[in-house]
FINU-154936 format. One record per residue (C-alpha): residue in three letters; z, y, x. Coordinates in pm, whole numbers, always signed. Each point is the difference from the previous one (the first is absolute). Layout:
<pts>
<pt><rest>ALA</rest><z>Z</z><y>Y</y><x>X</x></pt>
...
</pts>
This chain:
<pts>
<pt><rest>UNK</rest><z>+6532</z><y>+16232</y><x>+9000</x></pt>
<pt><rest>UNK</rest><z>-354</z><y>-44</y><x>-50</x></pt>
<pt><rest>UNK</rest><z>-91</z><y>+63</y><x>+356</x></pt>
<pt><rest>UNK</rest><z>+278</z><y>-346</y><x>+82</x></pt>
<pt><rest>UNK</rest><z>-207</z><y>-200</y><x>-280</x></pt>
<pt><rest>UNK</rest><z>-334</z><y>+41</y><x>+128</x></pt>
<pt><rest>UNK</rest><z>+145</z><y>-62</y><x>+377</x></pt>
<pt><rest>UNK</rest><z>+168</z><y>-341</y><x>-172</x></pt>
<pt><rest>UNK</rest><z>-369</z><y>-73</y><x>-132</x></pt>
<pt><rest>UNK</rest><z>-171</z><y>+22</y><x>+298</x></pt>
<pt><rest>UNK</rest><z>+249</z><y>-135</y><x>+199</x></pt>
<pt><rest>UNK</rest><z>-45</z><y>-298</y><x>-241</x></pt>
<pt><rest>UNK</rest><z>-410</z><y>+18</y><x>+12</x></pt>
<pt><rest>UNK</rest><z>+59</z><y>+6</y><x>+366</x></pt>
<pt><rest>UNK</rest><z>+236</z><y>-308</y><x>+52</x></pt>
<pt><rest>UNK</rest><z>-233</z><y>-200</y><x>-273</x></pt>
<pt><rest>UNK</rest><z>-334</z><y>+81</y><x>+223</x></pt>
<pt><rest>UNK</rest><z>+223</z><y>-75</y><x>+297</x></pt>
<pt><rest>UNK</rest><z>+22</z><y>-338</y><x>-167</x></pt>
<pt><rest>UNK</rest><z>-299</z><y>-83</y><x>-87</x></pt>
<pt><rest>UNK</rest><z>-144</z><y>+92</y><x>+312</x></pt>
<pt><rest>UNK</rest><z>+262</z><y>-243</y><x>+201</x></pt>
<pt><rest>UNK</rest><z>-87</z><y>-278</y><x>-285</x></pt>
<pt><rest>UNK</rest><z>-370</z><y>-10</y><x>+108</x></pt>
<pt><rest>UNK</rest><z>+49</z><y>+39</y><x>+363</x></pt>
<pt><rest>UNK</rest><z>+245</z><y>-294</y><x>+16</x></pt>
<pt><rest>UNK</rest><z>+41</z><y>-192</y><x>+226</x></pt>
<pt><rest>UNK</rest><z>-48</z><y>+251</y><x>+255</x></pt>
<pt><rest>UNK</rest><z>+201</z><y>-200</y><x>+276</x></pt>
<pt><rest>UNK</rest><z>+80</z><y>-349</y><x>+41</x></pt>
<pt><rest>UNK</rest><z>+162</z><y>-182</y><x>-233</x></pt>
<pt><rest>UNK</rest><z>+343</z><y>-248</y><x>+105</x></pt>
<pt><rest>UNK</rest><z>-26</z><y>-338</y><x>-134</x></pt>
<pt><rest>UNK</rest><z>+289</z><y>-161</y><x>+44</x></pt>
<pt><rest>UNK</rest><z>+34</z><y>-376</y><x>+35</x></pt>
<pt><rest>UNK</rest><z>+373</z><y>-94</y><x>-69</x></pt>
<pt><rest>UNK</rest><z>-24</z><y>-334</y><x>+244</x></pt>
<pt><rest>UNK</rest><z>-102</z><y>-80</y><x>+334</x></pt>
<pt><rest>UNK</rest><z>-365</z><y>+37</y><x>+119</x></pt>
<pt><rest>UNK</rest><z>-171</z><y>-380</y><x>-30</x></pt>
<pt><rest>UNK</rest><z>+157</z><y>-107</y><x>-328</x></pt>
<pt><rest>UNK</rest><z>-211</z><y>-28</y><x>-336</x></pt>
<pt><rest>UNK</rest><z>+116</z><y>+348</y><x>-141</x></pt>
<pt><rest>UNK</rest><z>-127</z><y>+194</y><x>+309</x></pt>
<pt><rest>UNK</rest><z>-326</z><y>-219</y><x>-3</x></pt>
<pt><rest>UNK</rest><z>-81</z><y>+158</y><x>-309</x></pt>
<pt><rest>UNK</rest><z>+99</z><y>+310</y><x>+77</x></pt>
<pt><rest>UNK</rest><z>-193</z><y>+57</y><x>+268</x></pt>
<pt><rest>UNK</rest><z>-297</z><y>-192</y><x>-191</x></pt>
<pt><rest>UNK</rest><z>+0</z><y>+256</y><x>-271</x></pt>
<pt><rest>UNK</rest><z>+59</z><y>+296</y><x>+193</x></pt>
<pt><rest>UNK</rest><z>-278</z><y>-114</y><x>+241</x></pt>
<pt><rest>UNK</rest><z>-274</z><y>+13</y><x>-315</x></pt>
<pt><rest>UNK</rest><z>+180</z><y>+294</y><x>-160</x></pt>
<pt><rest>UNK</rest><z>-42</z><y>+197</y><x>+298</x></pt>
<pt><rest>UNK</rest><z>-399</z><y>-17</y><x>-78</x></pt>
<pt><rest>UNK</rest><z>+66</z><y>+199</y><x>-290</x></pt>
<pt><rest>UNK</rest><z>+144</z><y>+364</y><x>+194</x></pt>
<pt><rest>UNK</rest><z>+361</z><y>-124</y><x>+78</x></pt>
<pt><rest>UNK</rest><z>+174</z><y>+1</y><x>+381</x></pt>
<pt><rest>UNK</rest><z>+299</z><y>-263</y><x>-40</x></pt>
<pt><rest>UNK</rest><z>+247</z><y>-25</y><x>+238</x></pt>
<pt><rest>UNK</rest><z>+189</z><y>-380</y><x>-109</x></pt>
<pt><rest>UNK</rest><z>+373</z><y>+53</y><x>+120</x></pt>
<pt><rest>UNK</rest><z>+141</z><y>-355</y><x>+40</x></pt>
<pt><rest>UNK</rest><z>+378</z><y>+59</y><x>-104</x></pt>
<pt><rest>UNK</rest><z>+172</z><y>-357</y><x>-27</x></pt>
<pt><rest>UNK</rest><z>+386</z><y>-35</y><x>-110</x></pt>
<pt><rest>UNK</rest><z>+231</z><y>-56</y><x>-279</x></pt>
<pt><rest>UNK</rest><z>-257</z><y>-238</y><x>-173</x></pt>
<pt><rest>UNK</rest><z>-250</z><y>+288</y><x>-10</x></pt>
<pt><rest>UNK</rest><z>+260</z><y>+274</y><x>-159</x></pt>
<pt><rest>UNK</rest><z>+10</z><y>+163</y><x>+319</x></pt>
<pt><rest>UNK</rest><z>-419</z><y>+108</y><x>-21</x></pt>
<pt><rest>UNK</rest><z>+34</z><y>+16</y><x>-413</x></pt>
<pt><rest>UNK</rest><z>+287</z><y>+233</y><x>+20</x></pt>
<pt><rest>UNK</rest><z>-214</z><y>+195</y><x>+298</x></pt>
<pt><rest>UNK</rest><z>-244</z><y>+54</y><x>-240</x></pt>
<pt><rest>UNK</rest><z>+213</z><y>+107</y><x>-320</x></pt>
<pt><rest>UNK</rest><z>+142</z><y>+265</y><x>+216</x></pt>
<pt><rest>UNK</rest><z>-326</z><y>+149</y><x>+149</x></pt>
<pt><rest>UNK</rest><z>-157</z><y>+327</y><x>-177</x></pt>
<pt><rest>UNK</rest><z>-183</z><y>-80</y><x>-332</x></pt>
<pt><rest>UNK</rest><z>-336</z><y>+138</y><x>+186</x></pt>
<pt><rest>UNK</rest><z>-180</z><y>-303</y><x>+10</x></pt>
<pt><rest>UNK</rest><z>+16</z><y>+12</y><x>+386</x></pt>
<pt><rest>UNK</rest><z>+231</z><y>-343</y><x>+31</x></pt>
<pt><rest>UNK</rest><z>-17</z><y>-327</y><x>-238</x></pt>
<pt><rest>UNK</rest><z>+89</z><y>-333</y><x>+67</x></pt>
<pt><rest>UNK</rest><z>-104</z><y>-354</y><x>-81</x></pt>
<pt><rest>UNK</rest><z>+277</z><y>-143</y><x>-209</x></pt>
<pt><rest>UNK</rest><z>+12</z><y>-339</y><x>-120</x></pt>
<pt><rest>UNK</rest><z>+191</z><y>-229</y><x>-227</x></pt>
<pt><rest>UNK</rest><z>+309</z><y>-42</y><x>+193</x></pt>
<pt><rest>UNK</rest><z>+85</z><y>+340</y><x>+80</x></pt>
<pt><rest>UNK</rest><z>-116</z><y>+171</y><x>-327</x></pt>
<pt><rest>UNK</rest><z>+126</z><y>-263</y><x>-256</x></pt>
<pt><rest>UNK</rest><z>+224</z><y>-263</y><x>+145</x></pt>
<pt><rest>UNK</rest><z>+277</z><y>+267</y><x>+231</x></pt>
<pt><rest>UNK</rest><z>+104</z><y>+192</y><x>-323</x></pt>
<pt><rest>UNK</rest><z>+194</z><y>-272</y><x>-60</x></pt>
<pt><rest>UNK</rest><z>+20</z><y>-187</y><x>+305</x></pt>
<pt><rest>UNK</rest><z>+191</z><y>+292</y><x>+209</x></pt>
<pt><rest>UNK</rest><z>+308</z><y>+176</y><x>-126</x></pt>
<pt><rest>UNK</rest><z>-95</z><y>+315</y><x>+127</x></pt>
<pt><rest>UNK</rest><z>-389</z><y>+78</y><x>+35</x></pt>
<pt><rest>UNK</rest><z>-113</z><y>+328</y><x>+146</x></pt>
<pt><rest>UNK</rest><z>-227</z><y>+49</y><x>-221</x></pt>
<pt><rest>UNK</rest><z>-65</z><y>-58</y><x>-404</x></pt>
<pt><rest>UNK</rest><z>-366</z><y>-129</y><x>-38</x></pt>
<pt><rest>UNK</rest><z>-63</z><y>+109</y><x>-347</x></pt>
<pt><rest>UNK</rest><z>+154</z><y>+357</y><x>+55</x></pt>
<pt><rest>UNK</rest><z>-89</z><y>+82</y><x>+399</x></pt>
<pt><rest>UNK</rest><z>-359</z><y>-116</y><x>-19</x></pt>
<pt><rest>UNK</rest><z>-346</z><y>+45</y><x>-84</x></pt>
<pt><rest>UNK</rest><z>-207</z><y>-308</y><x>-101</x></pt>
<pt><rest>UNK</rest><z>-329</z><y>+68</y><x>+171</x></pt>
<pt><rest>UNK</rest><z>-204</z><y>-307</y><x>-78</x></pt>
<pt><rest>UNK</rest><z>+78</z><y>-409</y><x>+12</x></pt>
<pt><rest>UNK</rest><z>-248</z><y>-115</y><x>+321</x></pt>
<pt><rest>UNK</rest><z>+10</z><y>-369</y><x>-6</x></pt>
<pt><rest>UNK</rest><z>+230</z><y>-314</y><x>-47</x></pt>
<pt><rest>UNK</rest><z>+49</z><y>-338</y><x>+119</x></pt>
<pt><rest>UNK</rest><z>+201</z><y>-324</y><x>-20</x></pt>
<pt><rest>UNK</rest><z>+222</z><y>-136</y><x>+252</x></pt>
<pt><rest>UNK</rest><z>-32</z><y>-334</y><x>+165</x></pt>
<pt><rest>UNK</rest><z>+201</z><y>-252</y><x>+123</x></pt>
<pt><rest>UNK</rest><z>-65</z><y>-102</y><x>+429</x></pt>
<pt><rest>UNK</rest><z>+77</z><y>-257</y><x>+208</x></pt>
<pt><rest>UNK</rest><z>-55</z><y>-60</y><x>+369</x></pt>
<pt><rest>UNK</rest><z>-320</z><y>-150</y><x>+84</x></pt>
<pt><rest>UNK</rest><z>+179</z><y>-282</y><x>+149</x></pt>
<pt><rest>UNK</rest><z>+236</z><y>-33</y><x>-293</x></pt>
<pt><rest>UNK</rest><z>+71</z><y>-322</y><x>-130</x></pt>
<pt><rest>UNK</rest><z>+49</z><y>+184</y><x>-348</x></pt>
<pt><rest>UNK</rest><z>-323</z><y>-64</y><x>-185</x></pt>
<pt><rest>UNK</rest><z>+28</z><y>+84</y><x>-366</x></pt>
<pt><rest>UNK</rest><z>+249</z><y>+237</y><x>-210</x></pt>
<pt><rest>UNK</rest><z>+90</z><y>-387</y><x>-126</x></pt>
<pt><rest>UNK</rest><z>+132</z><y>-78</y><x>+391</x></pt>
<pt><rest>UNK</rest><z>+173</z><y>+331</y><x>-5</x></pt>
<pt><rest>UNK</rest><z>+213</z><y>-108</y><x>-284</x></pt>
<pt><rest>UNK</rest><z>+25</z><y>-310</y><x>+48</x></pt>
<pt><rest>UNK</rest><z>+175</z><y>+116</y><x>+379</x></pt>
<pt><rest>UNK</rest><z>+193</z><y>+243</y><x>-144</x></pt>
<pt><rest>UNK</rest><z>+129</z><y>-241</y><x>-241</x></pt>
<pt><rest>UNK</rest><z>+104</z><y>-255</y><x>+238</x></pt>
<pt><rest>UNK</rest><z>+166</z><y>+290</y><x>+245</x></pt>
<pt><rest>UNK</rest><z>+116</z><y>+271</y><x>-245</x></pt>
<pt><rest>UNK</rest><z>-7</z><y>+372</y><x>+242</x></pt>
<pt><rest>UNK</rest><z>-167</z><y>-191</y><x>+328</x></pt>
<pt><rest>UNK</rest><z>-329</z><y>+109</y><x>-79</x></pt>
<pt><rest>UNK</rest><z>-12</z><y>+421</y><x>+38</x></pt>
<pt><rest>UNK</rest><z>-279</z><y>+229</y><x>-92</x></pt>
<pt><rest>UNK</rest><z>-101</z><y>+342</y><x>+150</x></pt>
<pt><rest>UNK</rest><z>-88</z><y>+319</y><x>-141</x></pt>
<pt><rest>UNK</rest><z>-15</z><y>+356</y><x>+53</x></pt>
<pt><rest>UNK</rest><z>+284</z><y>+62</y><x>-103</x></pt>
<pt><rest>UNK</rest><z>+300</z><y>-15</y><x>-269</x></pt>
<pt><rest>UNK</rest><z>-94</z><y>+87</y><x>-400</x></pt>
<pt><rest>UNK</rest><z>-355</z><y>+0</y><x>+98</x></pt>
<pt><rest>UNK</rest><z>-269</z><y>-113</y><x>-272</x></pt>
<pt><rest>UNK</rest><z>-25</z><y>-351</y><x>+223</x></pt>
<pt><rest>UNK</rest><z>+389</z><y>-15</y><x>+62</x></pt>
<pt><rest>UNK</rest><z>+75</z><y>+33</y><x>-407</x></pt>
<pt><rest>UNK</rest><z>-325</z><y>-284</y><x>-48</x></pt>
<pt><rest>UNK</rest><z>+87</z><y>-188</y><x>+216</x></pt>
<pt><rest>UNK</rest><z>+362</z><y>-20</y><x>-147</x></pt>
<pt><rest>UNK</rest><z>-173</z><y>-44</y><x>-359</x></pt>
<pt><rest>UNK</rest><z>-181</z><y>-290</y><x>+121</x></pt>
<pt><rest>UNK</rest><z>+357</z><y>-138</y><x>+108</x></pt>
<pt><rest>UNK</rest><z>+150</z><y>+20</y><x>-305</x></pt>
<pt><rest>UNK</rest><z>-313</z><y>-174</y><x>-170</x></pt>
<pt><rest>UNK</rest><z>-23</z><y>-269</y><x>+260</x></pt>
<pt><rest>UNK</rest><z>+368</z><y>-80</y><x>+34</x></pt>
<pt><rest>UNK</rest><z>+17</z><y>+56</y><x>+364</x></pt>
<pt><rest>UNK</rest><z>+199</z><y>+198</y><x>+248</x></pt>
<pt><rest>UNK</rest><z>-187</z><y>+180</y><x>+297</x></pt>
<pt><rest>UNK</rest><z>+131</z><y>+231</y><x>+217</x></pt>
<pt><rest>UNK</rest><z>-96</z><y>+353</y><x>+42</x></pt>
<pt><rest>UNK</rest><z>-95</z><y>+153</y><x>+326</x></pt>
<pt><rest>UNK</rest><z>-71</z><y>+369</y><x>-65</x></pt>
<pt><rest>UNK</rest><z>-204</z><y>+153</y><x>+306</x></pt>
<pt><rest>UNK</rest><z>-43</z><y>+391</y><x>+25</x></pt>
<pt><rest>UNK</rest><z>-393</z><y>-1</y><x>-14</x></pt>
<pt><rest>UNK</rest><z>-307</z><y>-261</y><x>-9</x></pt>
<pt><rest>UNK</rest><z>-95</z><y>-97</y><x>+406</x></pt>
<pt><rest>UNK</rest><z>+369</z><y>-152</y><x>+110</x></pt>
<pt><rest>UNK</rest><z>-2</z><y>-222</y><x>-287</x></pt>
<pt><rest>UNK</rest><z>-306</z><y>-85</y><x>+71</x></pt>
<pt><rest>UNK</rest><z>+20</z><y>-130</y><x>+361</x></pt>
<pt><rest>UNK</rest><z>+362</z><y>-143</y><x>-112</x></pt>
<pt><rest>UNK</rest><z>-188</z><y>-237</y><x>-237</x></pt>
<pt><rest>UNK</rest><z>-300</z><y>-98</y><x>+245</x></pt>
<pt><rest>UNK</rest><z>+283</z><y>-62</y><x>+251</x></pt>
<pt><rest>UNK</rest><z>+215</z><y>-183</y><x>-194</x></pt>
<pt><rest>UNK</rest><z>+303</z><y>+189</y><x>-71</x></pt>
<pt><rest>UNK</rest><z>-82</z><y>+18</y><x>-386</x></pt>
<pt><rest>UNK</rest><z>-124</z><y>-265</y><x>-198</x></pt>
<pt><rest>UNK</rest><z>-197</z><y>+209</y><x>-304</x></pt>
<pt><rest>UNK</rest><z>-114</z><y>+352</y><x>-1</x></pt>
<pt><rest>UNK</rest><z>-89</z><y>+204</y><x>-326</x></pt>
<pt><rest>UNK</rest><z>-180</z><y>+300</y><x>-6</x></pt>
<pt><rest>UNK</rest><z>-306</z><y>+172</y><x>-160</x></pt>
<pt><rest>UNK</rest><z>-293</z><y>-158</y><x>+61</x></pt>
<pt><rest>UNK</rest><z>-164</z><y>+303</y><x>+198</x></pt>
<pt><rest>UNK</rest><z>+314</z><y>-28</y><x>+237</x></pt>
<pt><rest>UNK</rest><z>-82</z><y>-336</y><x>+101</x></pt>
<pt><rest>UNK</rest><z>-384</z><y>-95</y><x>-125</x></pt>
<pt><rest>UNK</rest><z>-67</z><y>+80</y><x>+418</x></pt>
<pt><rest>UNK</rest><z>+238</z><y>-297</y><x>+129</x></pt>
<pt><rest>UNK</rest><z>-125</z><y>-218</y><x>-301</x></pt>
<pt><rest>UNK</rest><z>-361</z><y>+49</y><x>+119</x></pt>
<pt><rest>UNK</rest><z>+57</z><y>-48</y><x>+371</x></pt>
<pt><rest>UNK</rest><z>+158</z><y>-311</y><x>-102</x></pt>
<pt><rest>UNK</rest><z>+355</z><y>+57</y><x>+137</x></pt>
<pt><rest>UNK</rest><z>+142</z><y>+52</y><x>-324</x></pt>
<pt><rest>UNK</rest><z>-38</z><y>-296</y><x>-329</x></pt>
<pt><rest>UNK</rest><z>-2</z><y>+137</y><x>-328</x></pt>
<pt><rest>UNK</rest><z>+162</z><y>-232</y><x>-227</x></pt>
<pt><rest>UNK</rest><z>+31</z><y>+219</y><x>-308</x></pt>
<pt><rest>UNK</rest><z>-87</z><y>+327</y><x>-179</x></pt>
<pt><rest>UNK</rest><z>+199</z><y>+168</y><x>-289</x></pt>
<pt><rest>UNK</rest><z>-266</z><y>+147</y><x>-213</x></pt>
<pt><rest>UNK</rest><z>-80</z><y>-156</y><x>-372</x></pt>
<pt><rest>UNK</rest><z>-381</z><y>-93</y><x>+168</x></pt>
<pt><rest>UNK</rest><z>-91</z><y>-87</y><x>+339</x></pt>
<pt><rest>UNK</rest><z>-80</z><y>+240</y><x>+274</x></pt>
<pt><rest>UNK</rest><z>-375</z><y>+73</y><x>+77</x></pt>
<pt><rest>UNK</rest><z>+84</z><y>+26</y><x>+361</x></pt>
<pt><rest>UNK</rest><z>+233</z><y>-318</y><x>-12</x></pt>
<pt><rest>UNK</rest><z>-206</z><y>-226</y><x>-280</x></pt>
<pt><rest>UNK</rest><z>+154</z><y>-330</y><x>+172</x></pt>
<pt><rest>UNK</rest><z>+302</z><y>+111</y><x>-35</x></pt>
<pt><rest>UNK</rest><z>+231</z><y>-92</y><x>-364</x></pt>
<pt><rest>UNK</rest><z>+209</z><y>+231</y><x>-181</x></pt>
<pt><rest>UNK</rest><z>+354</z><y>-84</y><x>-54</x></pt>
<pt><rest>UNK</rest><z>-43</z><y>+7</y><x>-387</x></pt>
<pt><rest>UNK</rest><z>-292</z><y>-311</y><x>+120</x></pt>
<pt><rest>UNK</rest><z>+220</z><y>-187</y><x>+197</x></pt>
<pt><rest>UNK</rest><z>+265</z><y>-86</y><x>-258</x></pt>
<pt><rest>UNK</rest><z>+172</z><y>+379</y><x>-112</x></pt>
<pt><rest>UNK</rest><z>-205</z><y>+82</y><x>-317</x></pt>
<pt><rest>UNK</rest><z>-11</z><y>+411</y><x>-55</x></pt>
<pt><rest>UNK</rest><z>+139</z><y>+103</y><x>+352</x></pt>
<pt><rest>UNK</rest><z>-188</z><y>+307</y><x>+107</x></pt>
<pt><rest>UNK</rest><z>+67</z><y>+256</y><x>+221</x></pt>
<pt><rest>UNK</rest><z>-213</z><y>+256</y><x>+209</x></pt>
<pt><rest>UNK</rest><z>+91</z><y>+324</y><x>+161</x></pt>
<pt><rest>UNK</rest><z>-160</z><y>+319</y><x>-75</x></pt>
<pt><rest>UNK</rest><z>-72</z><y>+326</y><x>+240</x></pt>
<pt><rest>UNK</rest><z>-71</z><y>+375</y><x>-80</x></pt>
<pt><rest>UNK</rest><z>-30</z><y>+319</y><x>+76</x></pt>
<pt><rest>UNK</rest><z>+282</z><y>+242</y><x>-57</x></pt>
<pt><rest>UNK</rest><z>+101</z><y>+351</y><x>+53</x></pt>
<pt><rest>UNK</rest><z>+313</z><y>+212</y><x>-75</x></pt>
<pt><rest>UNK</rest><z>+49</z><y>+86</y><x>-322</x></pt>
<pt><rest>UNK</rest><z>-169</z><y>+347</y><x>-147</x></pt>
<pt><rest>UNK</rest><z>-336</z><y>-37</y><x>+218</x></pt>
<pt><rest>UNK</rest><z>-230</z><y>+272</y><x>-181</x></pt>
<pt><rest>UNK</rest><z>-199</z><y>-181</y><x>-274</x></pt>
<pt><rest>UNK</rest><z>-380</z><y>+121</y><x>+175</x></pt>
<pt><rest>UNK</rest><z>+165</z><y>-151</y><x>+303</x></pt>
<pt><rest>UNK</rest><z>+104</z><y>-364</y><x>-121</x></pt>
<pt><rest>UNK</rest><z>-307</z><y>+0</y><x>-258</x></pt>
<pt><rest>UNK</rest><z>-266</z><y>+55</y><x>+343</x></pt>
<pt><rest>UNK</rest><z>+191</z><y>-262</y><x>+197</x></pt>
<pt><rest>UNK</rest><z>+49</z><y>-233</y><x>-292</x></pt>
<pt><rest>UNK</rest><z>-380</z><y>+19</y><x>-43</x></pt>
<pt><rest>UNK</rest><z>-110</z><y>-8</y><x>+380</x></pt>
<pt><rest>UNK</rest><z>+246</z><y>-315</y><x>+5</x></pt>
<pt><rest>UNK</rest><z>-168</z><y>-192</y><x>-268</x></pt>
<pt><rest>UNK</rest><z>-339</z><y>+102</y><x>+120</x></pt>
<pt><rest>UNK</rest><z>+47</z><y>-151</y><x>+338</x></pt>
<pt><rest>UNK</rest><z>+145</z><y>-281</y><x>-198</x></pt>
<pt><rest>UNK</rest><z>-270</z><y>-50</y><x>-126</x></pt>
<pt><rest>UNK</rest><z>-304</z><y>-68</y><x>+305</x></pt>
<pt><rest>UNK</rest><z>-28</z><y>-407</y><x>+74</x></pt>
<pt><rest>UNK</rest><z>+71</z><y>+68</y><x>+349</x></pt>
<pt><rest>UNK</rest><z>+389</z><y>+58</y><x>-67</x></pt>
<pt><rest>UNK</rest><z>+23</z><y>-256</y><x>-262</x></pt>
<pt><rest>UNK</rest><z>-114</z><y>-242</y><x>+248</x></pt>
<pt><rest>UNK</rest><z>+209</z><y>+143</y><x>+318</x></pt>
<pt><rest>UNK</rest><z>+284</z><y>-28</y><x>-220</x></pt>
<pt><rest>UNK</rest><z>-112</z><y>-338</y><x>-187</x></pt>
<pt><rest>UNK</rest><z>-8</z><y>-139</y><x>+318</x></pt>
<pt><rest>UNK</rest><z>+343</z><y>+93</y><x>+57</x></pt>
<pt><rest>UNK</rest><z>+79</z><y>-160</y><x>-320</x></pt>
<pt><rest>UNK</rest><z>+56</z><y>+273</y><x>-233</x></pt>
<pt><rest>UNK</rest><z>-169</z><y>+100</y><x>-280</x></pt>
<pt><rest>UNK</rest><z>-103</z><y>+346</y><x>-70</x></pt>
<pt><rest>UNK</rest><z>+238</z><y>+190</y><x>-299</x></pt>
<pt><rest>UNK</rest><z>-110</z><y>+380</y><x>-39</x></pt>
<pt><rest>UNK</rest><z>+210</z><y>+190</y><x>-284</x></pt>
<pt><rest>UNK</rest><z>+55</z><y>+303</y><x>-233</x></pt>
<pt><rest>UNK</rest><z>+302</z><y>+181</y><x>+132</x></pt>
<pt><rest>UNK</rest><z>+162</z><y>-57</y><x>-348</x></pt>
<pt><rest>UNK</rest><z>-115</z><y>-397</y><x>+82</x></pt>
<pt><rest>UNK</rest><z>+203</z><y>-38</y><x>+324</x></pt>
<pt><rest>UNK</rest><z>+251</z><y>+185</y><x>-157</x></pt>
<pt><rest>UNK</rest><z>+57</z><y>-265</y><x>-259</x></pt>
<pt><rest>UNK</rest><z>-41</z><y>-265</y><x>+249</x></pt>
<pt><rest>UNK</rest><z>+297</z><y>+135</y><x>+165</x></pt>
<pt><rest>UNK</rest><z>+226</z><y>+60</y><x>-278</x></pt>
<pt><rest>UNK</rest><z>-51</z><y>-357</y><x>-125</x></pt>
<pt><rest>UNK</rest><z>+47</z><y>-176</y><x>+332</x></pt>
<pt><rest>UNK</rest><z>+317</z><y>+159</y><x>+61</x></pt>
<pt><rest>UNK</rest><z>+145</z><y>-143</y><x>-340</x></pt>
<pt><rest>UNK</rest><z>-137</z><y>-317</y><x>+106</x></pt>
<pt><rest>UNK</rest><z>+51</z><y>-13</y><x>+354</x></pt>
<pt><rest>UNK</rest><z>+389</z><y>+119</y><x>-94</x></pt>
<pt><rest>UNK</rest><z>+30</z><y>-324</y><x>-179</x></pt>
<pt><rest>UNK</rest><z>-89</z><y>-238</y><x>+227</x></pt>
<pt><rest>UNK</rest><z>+193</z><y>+223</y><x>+252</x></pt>
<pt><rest>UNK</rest><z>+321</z><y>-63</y><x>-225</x></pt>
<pt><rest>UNK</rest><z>-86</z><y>-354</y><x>-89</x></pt>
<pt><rest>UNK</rest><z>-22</z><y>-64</y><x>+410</x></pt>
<pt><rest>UNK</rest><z>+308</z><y>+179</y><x>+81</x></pt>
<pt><rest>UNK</rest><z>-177</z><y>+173</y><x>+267</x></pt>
<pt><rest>UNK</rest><z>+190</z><y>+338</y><x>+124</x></pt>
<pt><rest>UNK</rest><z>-50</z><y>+269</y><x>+309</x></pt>
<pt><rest>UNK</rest><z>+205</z><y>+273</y><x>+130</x></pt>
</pts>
């Protein structure tokens, strides 16, 4: 009997210095960052942005772009990989607060399947036009919308996404009908609404600040309380008429749930660091988002929150997916 208790203890001692030892030599391989949309669009901008300075710091990423399901399909990837630390992904508002509610039967719980890692930045959405449009103002879009109730359609990325549920908040302040055209990623609608086929595109600013500059794209509103730095020209909605209309998407980092605590607390930190240098804040302030590093227990909160009030406006939309 005593002979079994000693072989427990150092069986014990041994799988605790086994530990520790694979806690300081992590990350010992790549690391899979998964981007839950299509390569081009504003989330894998960042993505790669932040992996790209991140890397300086001892990490190999490999960015996995896998699009589908309004980003469940890469999320759910993610919640079912080992809790090693080898594979996160780069959630965002739409698939980590707004699908709770919006689909009947997610893959994947967000508070229970995964590991906040850090918050990495935000931004607002804005409101395009064709360069050629003869839609100048938020004002003209009403006013058109008024006069032909449903003629006037609007692209996104896709349905119960952060600009699908704004933009459907900004009908319901306005008193206007527009009609939805839900694409599957960023670049169709895109070239739909320089060629005509759509009349408005909303998006994240980093999705779209590239068209806007090359002047194929006319940004006739953002959805942020302030203007954007990268768009200073350019009014808010709560400006143009809708007092207190605000809404901005958020992305972060993300892991399965029950990543070893040395684990998340290095990346967490290395995250924030890198966060940190001016040469990231600017690549991604000239994407037009802002820079948002976290506490674990912070993005955590963030989450938990945004899924109460996402679910409302959810609800209050009567938005539903299968």
């Amino acid at each position: 009997m005593r002979l079994s208790r000693r072989s427990t203890l150092a069986f014990a001692v041994a799988c605790t210095l086994a530990s520790s030892a694979f806690a300081q030599a992590w990350p010992a391989k790549p690391i899979r960052l998964i981007v839950p949309f299509p390569a081009g669009g504003g989330t894998d901008i960042i993505a790669r942005e932040v992996a790209s300075k991140v890397t300086t710091l001892g990490y190999t990423f490999i960015v996995d772009n896998r699009p589908g399901s309004g980003g469940n399909l890469g999320v759910d990837a993610a919640a079912k990989s080992p809790a090693d630390g080898y594979t996160i992904v780069l959630g965002q508002t739409s698939n980590l607060a707004i699908n709770p509610t919006l689909y009947s039967k997610l893959p994947y719980d967000p508070v229970k399947d995964l590991t906040p890692v850090s918050m990495v930045a935000s931004a607002p959405l804005v409101i395009v036009v064709a360069a050629d449009s003869p839609l100048k103002t938020l004002a003209d879009v009403v006013a058109a919308s008024r006069a032909n109730p449903g003629v006037l359609n609007y692209a996104t990325s896709g349905n119960g996404t952060v600009a699908h549920l704004a933009t459907e908040s900004f009908q319901k302040a306005a008193n206007v009908k527009l009609t939805h055209v839900p694409y599957k990623g960023a670049a169709q609608g895109a070239t739909d609404l320089i060629g005509g086929q759509v009349q408005l595109y909303v998006s994240s600013i980093p999705t779209l600040i590239g068209h806007i500059k090359n002047g194929k794209m006319r940004a006739i509103a953002v959805t942020s309380a302030k203007r954007a730095d990268d768009l200073p020209q350019v009014p808010t909605i709560a400006e143009s008429g809708y007092k207190g209309f605000e809404a901005v998407t958020w992305f972060g980092i993300v892991g399965p749930a029950n990543l070893p605590r040395d684990i998340l607390a290095k990346l967490n930190a290395d995250i924030n660091k890198a966060l940190l240098t001016p040469d990231l804040q600017k690549k991604l302030g000239d994407q037009g988002a802002d820079v948002a590093g976290s506490t674990p227990e912070q993005f955590s909160k963030l989450i938990r929150d945004d899924i109460g009030r996402w679910g409302r406006i959810v609800k209050e939309s009567g938005a539903k997916v299968d």
